[in-house]
C-alpha positions, 0 to 999 in steps of 0.5 A: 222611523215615522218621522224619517221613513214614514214622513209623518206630519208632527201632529202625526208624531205628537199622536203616536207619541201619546198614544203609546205613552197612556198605553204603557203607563196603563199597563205599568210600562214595558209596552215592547214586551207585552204579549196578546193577553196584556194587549186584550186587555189593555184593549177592553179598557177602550170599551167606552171610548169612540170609535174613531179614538179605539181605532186611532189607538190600536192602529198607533199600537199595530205600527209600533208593533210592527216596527218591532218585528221589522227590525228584529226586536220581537219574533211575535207581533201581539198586535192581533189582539187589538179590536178594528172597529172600522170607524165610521166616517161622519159627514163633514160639518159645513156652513152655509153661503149665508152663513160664510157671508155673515162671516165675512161681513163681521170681519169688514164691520171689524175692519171698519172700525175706528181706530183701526186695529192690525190685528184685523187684517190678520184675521182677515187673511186667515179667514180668506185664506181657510175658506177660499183655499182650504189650508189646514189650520197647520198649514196656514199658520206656519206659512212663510212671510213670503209664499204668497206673491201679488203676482201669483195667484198659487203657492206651492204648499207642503202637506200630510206626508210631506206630499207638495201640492198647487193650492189656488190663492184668489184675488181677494185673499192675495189682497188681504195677505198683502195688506197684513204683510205690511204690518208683519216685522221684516226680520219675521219667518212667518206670514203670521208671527206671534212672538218667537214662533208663528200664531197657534193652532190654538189661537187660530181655534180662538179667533175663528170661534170669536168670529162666529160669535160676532156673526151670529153663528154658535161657536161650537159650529165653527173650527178652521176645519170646518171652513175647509169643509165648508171650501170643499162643500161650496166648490163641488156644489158650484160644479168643481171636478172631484179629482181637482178638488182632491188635489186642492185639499191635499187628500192622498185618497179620493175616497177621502174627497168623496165624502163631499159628494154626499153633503149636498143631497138637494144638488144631486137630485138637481144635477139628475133633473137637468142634466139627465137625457132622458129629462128635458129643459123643464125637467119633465120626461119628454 
């Protein structure tokens, strides 16, 4: 049914799929058949966890359940008992301009070196491509060989959800893609093969951390998502319109989108000083 009915995603799947996995084997199997009082306390073992994972779980369980009664297996759903922690949604981490500099320009000293490995030109198609158009890490590595033309400064992606979207592809990325793409075997599906399938999300997760070390950046202060983030951050601080970045991140929900509004506390008071009608030019009260 999630997959079929709900379009879910297959990370989304693969989650779904583990969480019900560990809650029946923690209640010694027959999830379908647990009433309210297994439920209660097969959530009370929750205790020590996030937020975030509780209220993933429970609503992994509360779907389930659900479904169950959608079509008629159970009369009863016993997905009551499960807490709603309504997790809090942490501030999205970010890099600075400097720091995405450094980044970039520990890929060119990598470029530039002698004899020149291909494997550059991958990493810097990947690196262009998180953070000047803010692809998921998902999204990115299973990118077809052939979905971003010289000539075409978009493509035309499919996201969480199945939802389609336009996402914007600079000039600087179109040249980096097309550069790697030279070295990518003709007969490969994938703009980044790595044997029979495309790169991993984990191995994407390797290569940008080795990356941050190269630039001086603490590894664990570096992801694919935080270069999203940081895609994100950087736009709406340069003045980009909410609902456009919205539709470039692939957010179902503006509300999503708005957390980026609070990042950058300094350009808000800026935006009030300047542009405000009460303020003149010196952002004095006339």
């Amino acid at each position: 049914m999630m997959a079929a009915e709900a379009g879910a995603a297959a990370n989304t799947l693969a989650a779904y799929r583990s969480d019900l996995t560990l809650a029946s084997g923690e209640i010694g199997g027959r999830l379908a058949a647990a009433d309210a009082g297994v439920i209660a306390r097969l959530a009370d073992g929750w205790s020590t966890l996030a937020r975030s994972t509780v209220a993933r779980k429970a609503a992994a369980l509360r779907r389930f359940y659900g479904f169950l009664a959608a079509e008629g297996l159970r009369n009863d759903d016993p997905s009551a008992a499960l807490p709603r922690p309504g997790a809090a949604r942490p501030l999205p981490k970010s890099l600075s301009v400097a720091e995405v500099d450094a980044l970039f320009a520990a890929v060119a000293e990598r470029q530039a070196r002698v004899p020149a490995d291909p494997l550059d030109l991958r990493l810097a198609a990947l690196i262009e491509l998180l953070y000047g158009s803010g692809l998921r890490a998902t999204e990115l590595v299973s990118l077809p060989r052939g979905s971003i033309a010289s000539d075409r400064p978009y493509l035309i992606l499919r996201g969480k959800g199945g939802r389609e979207r336009l996402v914007p592809i600079s000039d600087r990325a179109r040249a980096a893609v097309a550069a790697w793409r030279e070295q990518v075997p003709a007969d490969s599906p994938w703009l980044f093969p790595s044997g029979r399938k495309h790169l991993s999300r984990v191995r994407l997760y390797q290569l940008v951390k080795a990356l941050a070390a190269a630039a001086g950046i603490t590894p664990t202060r570096l992801s694919p998502h935080v270069l999203r983030h940081a895609f994100a951050t950087h736009l709406l601080a340069g003045g980009a319109d909410l609902r456009a970045l919205q539709a470039m991140l692939g957010h179902a929900d503006i509300a999503t989108t708005e957390i980026y509004t609070h990042v950058d506390a300094s350009r808000l008071v800026e935006l009030v000083n300047t542009r405000h009608p009460l303020v003149d030019g010196a952002g004095q009260r006339p």
